[in-house]
C-alpha positions as CSV (number, residue, x, y, z in Angstrom):
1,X,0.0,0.0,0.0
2,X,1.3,3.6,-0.8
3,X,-0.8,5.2,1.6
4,X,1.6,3.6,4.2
5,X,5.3,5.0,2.5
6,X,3.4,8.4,2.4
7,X,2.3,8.4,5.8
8,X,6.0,7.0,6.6
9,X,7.0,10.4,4.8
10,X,4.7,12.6,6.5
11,X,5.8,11.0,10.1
12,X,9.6,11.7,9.5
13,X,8.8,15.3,8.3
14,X,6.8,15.9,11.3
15,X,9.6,14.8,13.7
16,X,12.1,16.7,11.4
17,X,10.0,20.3,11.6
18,X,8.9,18.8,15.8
19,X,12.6,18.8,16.3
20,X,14.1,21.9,14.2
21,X,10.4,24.3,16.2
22,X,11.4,23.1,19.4
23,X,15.0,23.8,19.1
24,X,14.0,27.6,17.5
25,X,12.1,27.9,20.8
26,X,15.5,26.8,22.9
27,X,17.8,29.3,20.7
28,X,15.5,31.9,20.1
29,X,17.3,35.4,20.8
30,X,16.4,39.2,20.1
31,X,13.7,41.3,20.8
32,X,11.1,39.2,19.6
33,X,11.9,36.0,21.7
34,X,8.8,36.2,23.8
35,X,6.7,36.3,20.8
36,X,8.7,33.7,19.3
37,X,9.6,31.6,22.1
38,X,5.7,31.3,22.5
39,X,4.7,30.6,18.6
40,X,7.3,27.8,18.3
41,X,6.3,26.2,21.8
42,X,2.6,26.3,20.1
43,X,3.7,24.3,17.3
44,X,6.2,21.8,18.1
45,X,3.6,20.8,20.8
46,X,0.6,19.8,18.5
47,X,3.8,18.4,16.3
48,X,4.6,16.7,19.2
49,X,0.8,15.4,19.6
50,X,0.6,14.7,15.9
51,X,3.4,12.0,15.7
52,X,1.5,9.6,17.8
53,X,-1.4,10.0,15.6
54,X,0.5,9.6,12.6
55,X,2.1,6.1,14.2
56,X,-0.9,5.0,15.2
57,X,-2.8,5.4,11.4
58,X,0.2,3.3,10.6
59,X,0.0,0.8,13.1
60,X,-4.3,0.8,12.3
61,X,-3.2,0.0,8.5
62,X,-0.8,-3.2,10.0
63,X,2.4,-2.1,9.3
64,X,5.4,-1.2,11.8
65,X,6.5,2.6,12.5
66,X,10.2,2.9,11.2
67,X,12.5,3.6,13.3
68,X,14.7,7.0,14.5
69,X,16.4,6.3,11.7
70,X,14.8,5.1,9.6
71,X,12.6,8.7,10.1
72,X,16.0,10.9,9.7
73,X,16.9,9.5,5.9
74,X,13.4,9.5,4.9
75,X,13.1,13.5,6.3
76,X,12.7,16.1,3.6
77,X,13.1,18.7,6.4
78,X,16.7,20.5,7.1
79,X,18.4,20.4,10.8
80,X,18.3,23.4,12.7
81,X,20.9,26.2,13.1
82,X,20.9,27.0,16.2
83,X,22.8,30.6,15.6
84,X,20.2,31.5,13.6
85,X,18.4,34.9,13.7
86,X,15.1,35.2,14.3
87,X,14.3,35.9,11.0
88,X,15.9,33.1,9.4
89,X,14.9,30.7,12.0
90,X,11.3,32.2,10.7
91,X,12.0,32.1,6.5
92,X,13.3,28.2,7.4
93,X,10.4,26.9,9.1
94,X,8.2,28.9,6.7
95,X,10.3,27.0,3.7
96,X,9.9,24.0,6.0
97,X,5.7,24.3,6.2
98,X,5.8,24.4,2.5
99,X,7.9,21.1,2.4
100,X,5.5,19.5,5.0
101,X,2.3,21.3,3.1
102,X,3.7,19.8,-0.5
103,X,3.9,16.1,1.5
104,X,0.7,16.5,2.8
105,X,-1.4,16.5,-0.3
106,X,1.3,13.9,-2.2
107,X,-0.5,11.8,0.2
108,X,-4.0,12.7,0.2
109,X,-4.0,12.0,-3.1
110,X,-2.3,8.2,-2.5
111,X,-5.1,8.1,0.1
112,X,-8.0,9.1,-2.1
113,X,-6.7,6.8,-4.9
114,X,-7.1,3.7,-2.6
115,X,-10.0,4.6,-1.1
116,X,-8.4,5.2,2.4
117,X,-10.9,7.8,3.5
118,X,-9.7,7.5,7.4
119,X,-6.3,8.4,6.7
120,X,-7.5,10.9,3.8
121,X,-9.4,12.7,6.8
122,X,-6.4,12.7,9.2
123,X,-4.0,14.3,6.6
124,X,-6.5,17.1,5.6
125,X,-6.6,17.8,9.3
126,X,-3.2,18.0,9.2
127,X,-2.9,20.4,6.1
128,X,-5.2,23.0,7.8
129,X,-3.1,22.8,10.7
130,X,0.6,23.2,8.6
131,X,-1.1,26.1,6.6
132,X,-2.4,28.3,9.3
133,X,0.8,27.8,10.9
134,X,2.5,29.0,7.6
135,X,0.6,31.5,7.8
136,X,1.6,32.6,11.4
137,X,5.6,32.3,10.9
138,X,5.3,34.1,7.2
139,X,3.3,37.0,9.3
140,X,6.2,37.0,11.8
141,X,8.7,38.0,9.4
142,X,10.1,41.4,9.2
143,X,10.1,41.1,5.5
144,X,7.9,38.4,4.5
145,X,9.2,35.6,2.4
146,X,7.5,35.2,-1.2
């Protein structure tokens, strides 16, 4: 089944973008940290509850969740820099929400192709999550990326 190598995809994105927002929010420096510190904690939390929900779609369809890493080659999604700025921490993870956004609906379509409308529901939940919260980092820039 495809569904499950897209949702495999999906999964190690999501811990790639859970891992690179939470260390933003560790790093964060400038006069906008509070802000920041805040909108990253916000995010790499419902990343955080997101994972499980991705394993267990993949564990309800009978196949195994890879492992660590397993997760890291599959992941589309760069590592951190930790000496960022705040504004490129903020063009990254908007770069990254397109990546994520982009898996997203590769696999919604796998999904509606084999008639997988559980797992077709769960990843449009997902996509309205990733673009609001593309939305949210894009309107944090000081000069928004295009």
């Amino acid at each position: 089944m495809q569904v499950i190598k897209a949702l495999e995809q999906v999964l190690a994105d999501s811990y790639a973008l859970y891992f690179k927002t939470q260390n933003y929010h560790w790093n964060i420096e400038g006069a906008e940290f509070r802000s920041l510190h805040l909108l990253f904690e916000g995010q790499y939390e419902d990343l955080a509850e997101s994972l499980d929900e991705l394993a267990e779609r993949i564990r309800t369809l009978d196949a195994k969740v890879p492992t660590l890493s397993n997760l890291i080659k599959l992941a589309s999604i760069s590592e951190p820099n930790p000496n960022a700025s705040a504004n490129e921490m903020l063009k990254s993870l908007v770069k990254d929400q397109d990546i994520i956004i982009d898996t997203l609906y590769k696999g919604l379509k796998i999904a509606q192709a084999e008639g997988d409308e559980g797992t077709a529901d769960m990843i449009i939940g997902r996509i309205k999550v990733h673009e609001k919260n593309r939305w949210m980092l894009k309107s944090s820039l000081c000069h928004p990326a295009t």
